[in-house]
ZALUM-450970 format. One record per residue (C-alpha): residue number from 1; residue in three letters; chain; x, z, y. Coordinates in steps of 0.05 Angstrom, whole numbers. Example, Ala and Ser with C-alpha at 12.3 -4.5 7.8 and 13.67 -1.06 7.14 Angstrom:
BEGIN
pt zake 1&voro ALA&torkol A&X 246&Z 156&Y -90
pt zake 2&voro SER&torkol A&X 273&Z 143&Y -21
END
This chain:
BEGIN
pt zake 1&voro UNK&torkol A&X 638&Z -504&Y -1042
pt zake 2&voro UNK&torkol A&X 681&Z -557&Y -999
pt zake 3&voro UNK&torkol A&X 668&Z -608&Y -1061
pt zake 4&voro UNK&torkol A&X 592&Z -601&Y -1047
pt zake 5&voro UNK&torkol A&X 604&Z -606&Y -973
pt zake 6&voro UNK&torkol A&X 634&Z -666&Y -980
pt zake 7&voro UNK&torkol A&X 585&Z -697&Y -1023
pt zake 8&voro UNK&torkol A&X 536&Z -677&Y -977
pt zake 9&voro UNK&torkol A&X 571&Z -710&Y -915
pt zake 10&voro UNK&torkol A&X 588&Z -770&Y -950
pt zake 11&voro UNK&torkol A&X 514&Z -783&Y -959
pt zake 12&voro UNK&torkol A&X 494&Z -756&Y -892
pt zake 13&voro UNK&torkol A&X 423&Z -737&Y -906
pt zake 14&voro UNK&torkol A&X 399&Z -665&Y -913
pt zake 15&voro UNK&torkol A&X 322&Z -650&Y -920
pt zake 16&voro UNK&torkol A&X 276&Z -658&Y -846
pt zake 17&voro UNK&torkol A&X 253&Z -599&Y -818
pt zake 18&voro UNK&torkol A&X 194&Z -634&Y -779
pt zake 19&voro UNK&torkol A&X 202&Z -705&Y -796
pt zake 20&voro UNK&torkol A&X 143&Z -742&Y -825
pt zake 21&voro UNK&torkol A&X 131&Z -759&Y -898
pt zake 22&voro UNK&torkol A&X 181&Z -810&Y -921
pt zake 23&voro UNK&torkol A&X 240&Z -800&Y -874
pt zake 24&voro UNK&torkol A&X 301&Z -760&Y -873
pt zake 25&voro UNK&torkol A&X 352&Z -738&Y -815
pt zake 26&voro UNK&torkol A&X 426&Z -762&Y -811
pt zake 27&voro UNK&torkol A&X 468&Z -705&Y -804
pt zake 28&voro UNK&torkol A&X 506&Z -700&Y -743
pt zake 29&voro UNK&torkol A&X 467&Z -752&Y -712
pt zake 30&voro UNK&torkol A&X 396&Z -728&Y -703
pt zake 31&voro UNK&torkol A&X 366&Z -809&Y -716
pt zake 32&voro UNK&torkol A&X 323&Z -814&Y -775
pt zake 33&voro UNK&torkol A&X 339&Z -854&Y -837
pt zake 34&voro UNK&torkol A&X 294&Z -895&Y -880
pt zake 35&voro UNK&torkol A&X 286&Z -893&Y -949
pt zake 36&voro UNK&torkol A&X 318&Z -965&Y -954
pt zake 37&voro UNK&torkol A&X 377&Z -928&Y -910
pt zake 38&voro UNK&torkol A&X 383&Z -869&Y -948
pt zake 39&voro UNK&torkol A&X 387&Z -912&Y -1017
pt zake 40&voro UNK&torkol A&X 451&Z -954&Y -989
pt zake 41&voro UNK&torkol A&X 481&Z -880&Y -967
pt zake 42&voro UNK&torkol A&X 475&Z -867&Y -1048
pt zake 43&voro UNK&torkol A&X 495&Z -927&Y -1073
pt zake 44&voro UNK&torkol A&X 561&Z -915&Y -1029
pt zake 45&voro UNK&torkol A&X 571&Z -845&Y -1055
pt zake 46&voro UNK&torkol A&X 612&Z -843&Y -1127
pt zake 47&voro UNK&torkol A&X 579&Z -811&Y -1184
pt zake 48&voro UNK&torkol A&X 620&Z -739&Y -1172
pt zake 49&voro UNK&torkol A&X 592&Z -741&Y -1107
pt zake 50&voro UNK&torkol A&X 521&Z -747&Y -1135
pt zake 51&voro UNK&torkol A&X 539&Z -688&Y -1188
pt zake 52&voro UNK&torkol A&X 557&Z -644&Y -1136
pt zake 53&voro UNK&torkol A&X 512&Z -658&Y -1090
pt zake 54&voro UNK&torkol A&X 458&Z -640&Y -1141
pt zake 55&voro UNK&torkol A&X 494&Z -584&Y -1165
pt zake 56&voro UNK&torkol A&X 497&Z -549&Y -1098
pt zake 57&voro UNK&torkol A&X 420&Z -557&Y -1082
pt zake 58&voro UNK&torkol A&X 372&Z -493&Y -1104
pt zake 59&voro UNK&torkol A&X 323&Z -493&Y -1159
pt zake 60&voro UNK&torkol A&X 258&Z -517&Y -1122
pt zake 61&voro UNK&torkol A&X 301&Z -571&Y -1092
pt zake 62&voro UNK&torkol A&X 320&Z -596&Y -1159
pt zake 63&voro UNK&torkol A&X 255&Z -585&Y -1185
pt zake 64&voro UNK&torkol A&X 223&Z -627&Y -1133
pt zake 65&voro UNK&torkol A&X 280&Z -680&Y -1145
pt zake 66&voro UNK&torkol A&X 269&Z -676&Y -1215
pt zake 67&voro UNK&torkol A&X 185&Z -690&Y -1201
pt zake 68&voro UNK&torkol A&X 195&Z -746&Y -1156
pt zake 69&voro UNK&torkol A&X 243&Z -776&Y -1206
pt zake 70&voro UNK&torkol A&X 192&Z -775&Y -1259
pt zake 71&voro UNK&torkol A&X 141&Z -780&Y -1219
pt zake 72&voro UNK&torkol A&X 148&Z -870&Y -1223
pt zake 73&voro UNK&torkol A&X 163&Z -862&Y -1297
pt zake 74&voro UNK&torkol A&X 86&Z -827&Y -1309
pt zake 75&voro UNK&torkol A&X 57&Z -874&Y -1264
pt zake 76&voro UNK&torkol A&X 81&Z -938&Y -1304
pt zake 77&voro UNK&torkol A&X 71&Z -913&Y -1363
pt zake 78&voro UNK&torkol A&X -7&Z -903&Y -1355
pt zake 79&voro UNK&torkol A&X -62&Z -955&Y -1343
pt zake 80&voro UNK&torkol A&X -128&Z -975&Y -1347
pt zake 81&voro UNK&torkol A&X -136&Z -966&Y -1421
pt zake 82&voro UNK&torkol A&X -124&Z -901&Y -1453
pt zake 83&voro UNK&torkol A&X -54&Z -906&Y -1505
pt zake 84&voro UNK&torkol A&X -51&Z -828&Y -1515
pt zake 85&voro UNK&torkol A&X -70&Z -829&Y -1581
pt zake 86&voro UNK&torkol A&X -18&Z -881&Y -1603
pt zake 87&voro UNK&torkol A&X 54&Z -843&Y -1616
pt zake 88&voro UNK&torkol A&X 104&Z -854&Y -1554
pt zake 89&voro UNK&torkol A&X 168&Z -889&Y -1591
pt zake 90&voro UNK&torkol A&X 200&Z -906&Y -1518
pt zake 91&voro UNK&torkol A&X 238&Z -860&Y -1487
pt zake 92&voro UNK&torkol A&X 218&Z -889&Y -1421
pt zake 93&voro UNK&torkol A&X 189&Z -942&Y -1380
pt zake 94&voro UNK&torkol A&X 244&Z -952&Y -1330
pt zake 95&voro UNK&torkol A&X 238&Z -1012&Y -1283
pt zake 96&voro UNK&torkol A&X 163&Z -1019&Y -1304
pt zake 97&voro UNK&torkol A&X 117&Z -1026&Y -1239
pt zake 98&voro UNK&torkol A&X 56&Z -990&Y -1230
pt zake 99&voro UNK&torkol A&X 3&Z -1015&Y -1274
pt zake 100&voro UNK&torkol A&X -56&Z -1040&Y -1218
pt zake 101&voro UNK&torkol A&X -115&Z -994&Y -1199
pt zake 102&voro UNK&torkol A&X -163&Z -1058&Y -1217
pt zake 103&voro UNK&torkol A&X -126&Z -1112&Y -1256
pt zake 104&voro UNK&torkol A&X -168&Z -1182&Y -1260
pt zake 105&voro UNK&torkol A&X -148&Z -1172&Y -1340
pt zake 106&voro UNK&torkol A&X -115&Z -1112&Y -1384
pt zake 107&voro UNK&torkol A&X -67&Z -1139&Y -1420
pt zake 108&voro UNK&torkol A&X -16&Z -1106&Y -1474
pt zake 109&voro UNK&torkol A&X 52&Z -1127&Y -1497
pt zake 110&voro UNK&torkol A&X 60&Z -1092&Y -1563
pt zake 111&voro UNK&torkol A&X 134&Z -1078&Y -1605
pt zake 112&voro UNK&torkol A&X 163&Z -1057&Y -1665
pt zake 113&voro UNK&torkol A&X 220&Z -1002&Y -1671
pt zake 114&voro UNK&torkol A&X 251&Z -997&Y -1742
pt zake 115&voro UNK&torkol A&X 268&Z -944&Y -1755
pt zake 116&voro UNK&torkol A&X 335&Z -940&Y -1790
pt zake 117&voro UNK&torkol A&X 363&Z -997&Y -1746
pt zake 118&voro UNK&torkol A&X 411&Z -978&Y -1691
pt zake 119&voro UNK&torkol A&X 366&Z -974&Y -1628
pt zake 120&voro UNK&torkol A&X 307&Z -992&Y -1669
pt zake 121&voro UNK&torkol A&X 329&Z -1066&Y -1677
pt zake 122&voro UNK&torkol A&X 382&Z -1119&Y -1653
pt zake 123&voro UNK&torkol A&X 329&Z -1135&Y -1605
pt zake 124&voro UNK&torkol A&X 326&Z -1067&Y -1574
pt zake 125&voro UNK&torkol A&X 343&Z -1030&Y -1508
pt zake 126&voro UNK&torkol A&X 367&Z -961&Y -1517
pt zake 127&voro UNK&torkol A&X 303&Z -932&Y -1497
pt zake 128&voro UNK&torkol A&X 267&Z -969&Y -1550
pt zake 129&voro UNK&torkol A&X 241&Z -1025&Y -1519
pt zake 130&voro UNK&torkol A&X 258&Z -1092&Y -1517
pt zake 131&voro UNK&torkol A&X 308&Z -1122&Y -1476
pt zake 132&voro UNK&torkol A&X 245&Z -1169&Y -1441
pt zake 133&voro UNK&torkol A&X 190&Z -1127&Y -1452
pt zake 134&voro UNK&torkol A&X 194&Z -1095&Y -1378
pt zake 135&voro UNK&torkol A&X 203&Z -1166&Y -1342
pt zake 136&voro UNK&torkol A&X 151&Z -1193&Y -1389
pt zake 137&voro UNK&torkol A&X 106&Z -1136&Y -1362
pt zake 138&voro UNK&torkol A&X 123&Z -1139&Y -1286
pt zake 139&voro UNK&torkol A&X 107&Z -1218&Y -1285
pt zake 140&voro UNK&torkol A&X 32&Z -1206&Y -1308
pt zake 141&voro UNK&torkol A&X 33&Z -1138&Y -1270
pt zake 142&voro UNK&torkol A&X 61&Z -1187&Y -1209
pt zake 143&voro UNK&torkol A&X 1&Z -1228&Y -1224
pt zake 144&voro UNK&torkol A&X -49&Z -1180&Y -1214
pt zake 145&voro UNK&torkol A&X -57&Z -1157&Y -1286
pt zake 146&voro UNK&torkol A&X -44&Z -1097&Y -1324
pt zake 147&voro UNK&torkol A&X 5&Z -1098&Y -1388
pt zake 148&voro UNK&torkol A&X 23&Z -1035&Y -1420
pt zake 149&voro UNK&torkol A&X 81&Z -1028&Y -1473
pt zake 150&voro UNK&torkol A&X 60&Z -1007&Y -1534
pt zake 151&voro UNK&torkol A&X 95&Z -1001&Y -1610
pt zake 152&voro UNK&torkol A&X 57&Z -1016&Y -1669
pt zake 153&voro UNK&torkol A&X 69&Z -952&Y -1719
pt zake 154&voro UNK&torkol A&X 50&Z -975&Y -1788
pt zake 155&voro UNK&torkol A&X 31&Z -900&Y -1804
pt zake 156&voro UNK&torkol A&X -33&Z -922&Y -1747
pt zake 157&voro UNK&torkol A&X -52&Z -981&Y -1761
pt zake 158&voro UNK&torkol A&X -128&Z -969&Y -1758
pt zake 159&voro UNK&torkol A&X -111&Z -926&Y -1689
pt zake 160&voro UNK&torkol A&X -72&Z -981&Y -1658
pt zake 161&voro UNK&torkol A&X -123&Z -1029&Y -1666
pt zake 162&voro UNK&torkol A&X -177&Z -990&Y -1643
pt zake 163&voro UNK&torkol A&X -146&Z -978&Y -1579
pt zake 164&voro UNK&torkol A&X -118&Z -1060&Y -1586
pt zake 165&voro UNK&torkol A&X -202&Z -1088&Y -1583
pt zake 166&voro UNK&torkol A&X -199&Z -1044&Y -1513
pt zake 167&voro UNK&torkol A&X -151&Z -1100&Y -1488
pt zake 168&voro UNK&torkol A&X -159&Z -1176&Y -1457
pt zake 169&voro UNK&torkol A&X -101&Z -1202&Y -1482
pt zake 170&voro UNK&torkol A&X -41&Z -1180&Y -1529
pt zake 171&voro UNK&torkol A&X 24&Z -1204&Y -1526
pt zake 172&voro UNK&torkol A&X 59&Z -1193&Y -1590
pt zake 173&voro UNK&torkol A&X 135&Z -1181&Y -1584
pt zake 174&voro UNK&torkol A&X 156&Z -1163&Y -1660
pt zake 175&voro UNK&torkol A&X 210&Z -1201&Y -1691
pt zake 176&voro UNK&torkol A&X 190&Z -1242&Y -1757
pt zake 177&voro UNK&torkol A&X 220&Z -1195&Y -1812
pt zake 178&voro UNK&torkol A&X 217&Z -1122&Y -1763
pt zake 179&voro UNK&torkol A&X 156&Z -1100&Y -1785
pt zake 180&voro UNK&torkol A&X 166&Z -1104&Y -1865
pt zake 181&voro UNK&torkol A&X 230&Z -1075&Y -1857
pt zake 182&voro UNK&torkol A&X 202&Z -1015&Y -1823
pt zake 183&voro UNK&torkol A&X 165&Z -995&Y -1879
pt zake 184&voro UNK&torkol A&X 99&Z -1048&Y -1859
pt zake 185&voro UNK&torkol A&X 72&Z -1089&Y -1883
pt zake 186&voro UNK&torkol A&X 63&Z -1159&Y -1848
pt zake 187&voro UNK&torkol A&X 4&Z -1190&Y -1878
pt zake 188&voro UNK&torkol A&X -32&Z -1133&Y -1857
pt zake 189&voro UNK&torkol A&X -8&Z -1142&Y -1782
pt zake 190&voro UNK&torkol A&X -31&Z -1210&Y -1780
pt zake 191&voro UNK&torkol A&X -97&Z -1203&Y -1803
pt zake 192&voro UNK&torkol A&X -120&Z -1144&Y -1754
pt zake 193&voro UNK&torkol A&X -87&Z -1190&Y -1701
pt zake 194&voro UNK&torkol A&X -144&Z -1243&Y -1727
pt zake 195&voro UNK&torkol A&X -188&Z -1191&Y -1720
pt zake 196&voro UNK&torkol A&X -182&Z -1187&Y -1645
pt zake 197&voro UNK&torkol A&X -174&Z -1265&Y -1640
pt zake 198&voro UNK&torkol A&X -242&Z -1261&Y -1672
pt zake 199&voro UNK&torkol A&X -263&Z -1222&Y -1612
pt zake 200&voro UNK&torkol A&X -242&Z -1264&Y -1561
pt zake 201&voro UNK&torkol A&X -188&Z -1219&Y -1540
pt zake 202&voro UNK&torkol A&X -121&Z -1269&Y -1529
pt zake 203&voro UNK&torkol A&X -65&Z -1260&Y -1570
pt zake 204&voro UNK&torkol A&X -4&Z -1300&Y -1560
pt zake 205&voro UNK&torkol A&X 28&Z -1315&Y -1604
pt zake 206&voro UNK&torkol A&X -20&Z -1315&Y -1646
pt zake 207&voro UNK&torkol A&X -13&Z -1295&Y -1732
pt zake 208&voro UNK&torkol A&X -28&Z -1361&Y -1755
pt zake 209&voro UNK&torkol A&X 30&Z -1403&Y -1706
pt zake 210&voro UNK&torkol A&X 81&Z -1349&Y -1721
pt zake 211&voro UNK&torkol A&X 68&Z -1365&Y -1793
pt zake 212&voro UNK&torkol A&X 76&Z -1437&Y -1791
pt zake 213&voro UNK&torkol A&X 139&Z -1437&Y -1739
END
């Protein structure tokens, strides 16, 4: 309808017909656009632009939107240690960079969500994570290492340390007080996080300085 036509114009792109990979045509101009030139066109466009735009496009256009969309999300979210068998709490990774194909160390940055609490704590993003856990990530993925985002469940404790020993380093983001009031138990925590001290796998901060804070 006119609404979608407009939407459409005010962005100015419309899929190439023999383009390469990874550019788009202007309409009404013919001159390519890059994908940095084709985000500013979106930024510009309001939100009932965006609607309509999408609303107007056919099923295996939003499909593939939909795929490339998730695609980053997926690619994030994995890494170079397996964390399928842990339970997902997050209900995404957004703004997490791609985890490195060799990382000089693999590296995890594991959470609590209590349940119960709005969000899963005070400390909490409403995906579940916390508010630094993604920057905390990024600057060790920026380094050259890997660090996946992990919760601890209490249900799997024996699981999450299994897949923990797989790990160089852990850093522990879990509020002093979270885990007992999910249903945990503390103590417990601590001493499997001694366990992999034991190892020689880093843990920061470690049991015993939390304790005596």
């Amino acid at each position: 309808g006119l609404k979608f036509a407009q939407a459409r114009a005010s962005l100015r792109i419309r899929p190439p017909l023999s383009q390469p990979p990874g550019r788009l045509v202007a309409m009404g101009g013919g001159a390519s656009s890059t994908p940095k030139e084709i985000g500013e066109k979106i930024g510009e466009a309001s939100a009932d632009d965006l609607k309509a735009l999408f609303a107007g496009l056919g099923e295996e256009e939003k499909a593939k939107l939909k795929a490339a969309l998730a695609a980053p999300a997926a690619e994030a979210a994995s890494g170079p240690v397996d964390v399928s068998g842990l339970t997902q709490v997050a209900k995404d990774d957004l703004g997490l960079l791609a985890q490195p194909a060799a990382p000089t160390y693999k590296g995890a940055l594991a959470q609590i969500y209590v349940r119960g609490a709005p969000f899963g704590g005070s400390d909490k993003s409403s995906n579940g994570h916390r508010y630094d856990s993604v920057p905390f990530a990024n600057g060790m993925i920026n380094s050259g290492m890997s660090c996946q985002l992990i919760h601890y469940v209490h249900e799997e404790h024996d699981k999450f340390f299994e897949v923990a020993k797989n790990f160089n380093f852990i850093i522990v983001r879990c509020n002093p007080g979270q885990i007992k009031n999910d249903g945990g138990d503390q103590a417990k925590f601590d001493d499997g996080m001694r366990v992999m001290r034991k190892a020689g796998i880093q843990v920061w901060p470690s049991p015993d300085v939390m304790e005596f804070m």
